[in-house]
C-alpha positions in Angstrom: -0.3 -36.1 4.9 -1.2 -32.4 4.0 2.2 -29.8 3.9 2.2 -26.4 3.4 4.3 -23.7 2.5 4.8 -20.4 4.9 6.3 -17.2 3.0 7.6 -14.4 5.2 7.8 -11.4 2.9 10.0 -9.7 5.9 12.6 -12.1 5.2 13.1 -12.0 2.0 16.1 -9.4 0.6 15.4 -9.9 -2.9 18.1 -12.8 -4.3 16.4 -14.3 -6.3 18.4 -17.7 -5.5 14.9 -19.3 -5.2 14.4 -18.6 -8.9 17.7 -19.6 -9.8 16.9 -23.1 -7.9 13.8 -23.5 -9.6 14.7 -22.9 -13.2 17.6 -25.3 -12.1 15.2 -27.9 -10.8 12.7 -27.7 -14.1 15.8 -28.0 -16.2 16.3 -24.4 -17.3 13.5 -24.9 -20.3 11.1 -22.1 -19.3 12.6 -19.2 -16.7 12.3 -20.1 -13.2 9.3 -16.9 -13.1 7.2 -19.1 -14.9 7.0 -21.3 -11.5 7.7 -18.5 -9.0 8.9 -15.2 -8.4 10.3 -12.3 -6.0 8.2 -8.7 -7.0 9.6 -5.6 -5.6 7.5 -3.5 -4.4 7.3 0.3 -5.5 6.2 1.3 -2.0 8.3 -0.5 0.4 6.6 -0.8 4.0 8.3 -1.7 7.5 11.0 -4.5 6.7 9.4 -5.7 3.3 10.6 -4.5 -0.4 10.3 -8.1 -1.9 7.4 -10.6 -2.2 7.7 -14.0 -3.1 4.9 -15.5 -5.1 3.9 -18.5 -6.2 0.7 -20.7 -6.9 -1.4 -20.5 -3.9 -2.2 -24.5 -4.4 -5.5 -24.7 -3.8 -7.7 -27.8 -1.9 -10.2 -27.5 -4.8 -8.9 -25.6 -7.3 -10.6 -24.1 -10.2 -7.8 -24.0 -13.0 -8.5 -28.2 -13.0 -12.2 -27.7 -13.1 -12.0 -25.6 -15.4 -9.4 -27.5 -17.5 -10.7 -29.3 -21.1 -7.6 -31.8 -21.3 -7.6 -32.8 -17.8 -4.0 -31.8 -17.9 -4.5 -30.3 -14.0 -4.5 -32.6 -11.0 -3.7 -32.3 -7.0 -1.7 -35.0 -5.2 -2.1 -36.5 -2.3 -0.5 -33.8 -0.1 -1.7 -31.1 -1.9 0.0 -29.7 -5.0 -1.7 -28.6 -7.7 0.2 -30.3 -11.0 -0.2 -29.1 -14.6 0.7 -32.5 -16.5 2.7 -30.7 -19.6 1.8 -34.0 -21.9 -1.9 -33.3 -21.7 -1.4 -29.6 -21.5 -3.3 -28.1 -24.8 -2.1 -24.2 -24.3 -6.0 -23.0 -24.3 -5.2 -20.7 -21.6 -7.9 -21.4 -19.6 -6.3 -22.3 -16.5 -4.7 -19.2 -16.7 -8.2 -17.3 -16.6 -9.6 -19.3 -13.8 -7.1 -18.7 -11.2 -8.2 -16.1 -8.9 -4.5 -15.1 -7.5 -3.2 -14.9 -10.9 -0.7 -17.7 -10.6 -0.5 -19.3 -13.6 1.7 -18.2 -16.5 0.5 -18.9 -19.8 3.7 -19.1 -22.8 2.1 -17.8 -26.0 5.3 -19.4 -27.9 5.3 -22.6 -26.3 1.3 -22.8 -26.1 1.9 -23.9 -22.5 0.7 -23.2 -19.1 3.9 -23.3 -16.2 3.3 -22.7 -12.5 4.8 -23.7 -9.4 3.7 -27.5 -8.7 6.0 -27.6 -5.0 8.5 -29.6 -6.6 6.0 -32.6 -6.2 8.5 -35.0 -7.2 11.3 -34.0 -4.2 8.3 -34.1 -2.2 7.0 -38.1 -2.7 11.2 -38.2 -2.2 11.3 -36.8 1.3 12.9 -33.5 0.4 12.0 -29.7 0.3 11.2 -28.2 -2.7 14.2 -26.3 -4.4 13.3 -22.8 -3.5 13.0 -23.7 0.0 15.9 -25.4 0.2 18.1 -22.3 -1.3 16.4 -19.8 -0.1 19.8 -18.7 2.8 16.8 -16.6 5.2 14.4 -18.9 5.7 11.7 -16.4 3.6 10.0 -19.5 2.6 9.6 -22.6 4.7 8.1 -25.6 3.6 6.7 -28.9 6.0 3.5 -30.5 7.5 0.6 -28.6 7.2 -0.5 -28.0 10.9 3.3 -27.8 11.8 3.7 -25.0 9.2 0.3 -23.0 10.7 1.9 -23.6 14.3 5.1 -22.0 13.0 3.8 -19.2 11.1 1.5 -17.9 14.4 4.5 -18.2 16.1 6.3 -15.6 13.4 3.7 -13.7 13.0 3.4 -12.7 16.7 6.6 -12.3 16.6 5.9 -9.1 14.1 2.7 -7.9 15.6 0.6 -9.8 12.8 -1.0 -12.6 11.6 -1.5 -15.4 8.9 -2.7 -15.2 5.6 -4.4 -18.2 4.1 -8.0 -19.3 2.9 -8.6 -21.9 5.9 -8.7 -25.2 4.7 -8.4 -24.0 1.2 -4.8 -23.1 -0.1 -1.4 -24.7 1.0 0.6 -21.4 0.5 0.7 -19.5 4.0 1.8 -15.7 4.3 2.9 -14.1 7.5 2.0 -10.4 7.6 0.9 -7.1 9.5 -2.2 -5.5 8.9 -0.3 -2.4 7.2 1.7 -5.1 5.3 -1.6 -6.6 3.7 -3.3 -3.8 3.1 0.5 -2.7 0.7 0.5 -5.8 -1.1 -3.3 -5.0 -1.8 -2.8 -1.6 -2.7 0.5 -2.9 -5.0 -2.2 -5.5 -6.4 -0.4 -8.4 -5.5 -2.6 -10.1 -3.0 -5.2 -9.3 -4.9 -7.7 -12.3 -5.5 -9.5 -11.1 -8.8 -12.6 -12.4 -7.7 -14.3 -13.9 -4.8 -12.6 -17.2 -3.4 -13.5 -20.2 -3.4 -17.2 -19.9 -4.1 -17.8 -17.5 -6.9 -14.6 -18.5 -8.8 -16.4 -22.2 -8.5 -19.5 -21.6 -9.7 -18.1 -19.8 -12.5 -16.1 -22.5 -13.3 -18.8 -25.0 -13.0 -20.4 -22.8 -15.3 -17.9 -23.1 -18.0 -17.7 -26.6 -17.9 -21.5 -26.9 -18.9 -21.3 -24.3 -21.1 -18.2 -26.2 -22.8 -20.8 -29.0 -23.6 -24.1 -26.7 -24.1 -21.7 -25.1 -27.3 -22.9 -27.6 -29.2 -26.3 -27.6 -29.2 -26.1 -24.1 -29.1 -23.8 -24.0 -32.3 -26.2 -26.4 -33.8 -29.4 -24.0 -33.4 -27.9 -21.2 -34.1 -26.5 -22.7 -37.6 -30.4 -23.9 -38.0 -32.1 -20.7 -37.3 -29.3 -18.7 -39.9 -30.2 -21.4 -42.8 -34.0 -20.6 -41.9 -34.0 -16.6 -41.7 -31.7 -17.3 -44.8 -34.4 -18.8 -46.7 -37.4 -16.3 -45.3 -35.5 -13.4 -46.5 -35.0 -15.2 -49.9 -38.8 -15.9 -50.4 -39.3 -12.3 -48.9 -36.9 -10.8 -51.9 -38.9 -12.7 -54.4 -42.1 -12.2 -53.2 -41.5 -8.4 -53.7 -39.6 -9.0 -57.2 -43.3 -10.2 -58.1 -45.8 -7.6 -56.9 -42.9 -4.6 -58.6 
């Protein structure tokens, strides 16, 4: 079964009790923003000053294709999982996303971001920001369910839904003028083109990660040659002086 999880940005006063929940739930190592967070925004519109954001969970994401340690994988219902044990801190993840969503720790040489509390999930719970949050900003169920409901909101506000269809498992429910803030504010922006550039790059970099070494081979070959010609020419002209 596929779930989802709807944000309404016109909900949300800014708590921050969904952080709180998550740094509680990941055991307070890393702060809860390396999961999710709440950005206030410098040029509040209609009823939203706070965003909540958080890995956009992709069908096919990019950060695991792009990923040398296969340390990235996506369950069965959806979420996107960084698997800290094979983690190797190269970053790369980080690069790939196209919303931006994954934090990489330069100290711990680690990459966090929010995995929708997998393990409540396969439980039959909510994840923890869901559960805390007290008005119902985020909401968190079966995927078609969760499109039904957000229509519903978003009518409600004279807008729509957000989403990459049959792509991402993060929905947003938003007006026109409220999307076209959070692009101006630069936090819906996608970086680049989603899903296809952003795979082909990645598919890309995973043959370039293996072309390296031939490449790094030739180019050491061609260095020990021009090494060697330039030699020969130095002596040759030693000679004729």
């Amino acid at each position: 079964m596929k779930y989802a999880l709807v944000v309404n940005s016109n909900r949300c006063v800014g708590c921050d009790r969904c952080i709180e929940a998550c740094e509680e739930k990941h055991g307070g190592s890393h702060p809860g923003t390396f999961y999710t967070n709440v950005i206030k925004l410098t040029h509040p519109i209609h009823n939203i000053k706070f965003v909540p954001v958080l890995c956009m969970h992709c069908e096919d994401p990019p950060c695991a294709k792009i990923c040398p340690s296969s340390a990235i994988g996506v369950t069965s219902f959806g979420a996107v999982v960084i698997d800290q044990e094979k983690c190797i801190g190269c970053s790369f993840c980080s690069l790939a996303c196209p919303f931006d969503r994954i934090h990489y720790d330069a100290t711990a040489k680690k990459a966090f971001k929010c995995d929708l509390c997998y393990d409540r999930v396969e439980k039959g719970e909510k994840p923890a920001c869901v559960v805390a949050c007290p008005f119902k900003a985020r909401i968190f169920g079966e995927y078609n369910e969760m499109l039904n409901i957000a229509r519903e909101e978003a009518e409600k506000i004279g807008g729509g839904i957000l989403l990459y269809p049959g792509e991402t498992h993060v929905i947003y429910i938003l007006t026109p003028e409220e999307l076209k803030t959070l692009q101006d504010e630069k936090i819906l922006t996608i970086y680049r083109e989603y899903p296809n550039w952003s795979r082909l790059e990645q598919d890309l970099a995973n043959y370039s990660r293996w072309a390296a070494i031939p490449l790094i081979v030739g180019l050491t070959l061609y260095l020990v040659h021009w090494r060697k010609k330039r030699i020969d020419e130095i002596l040759r002209g030693g000679e004729h002086e």
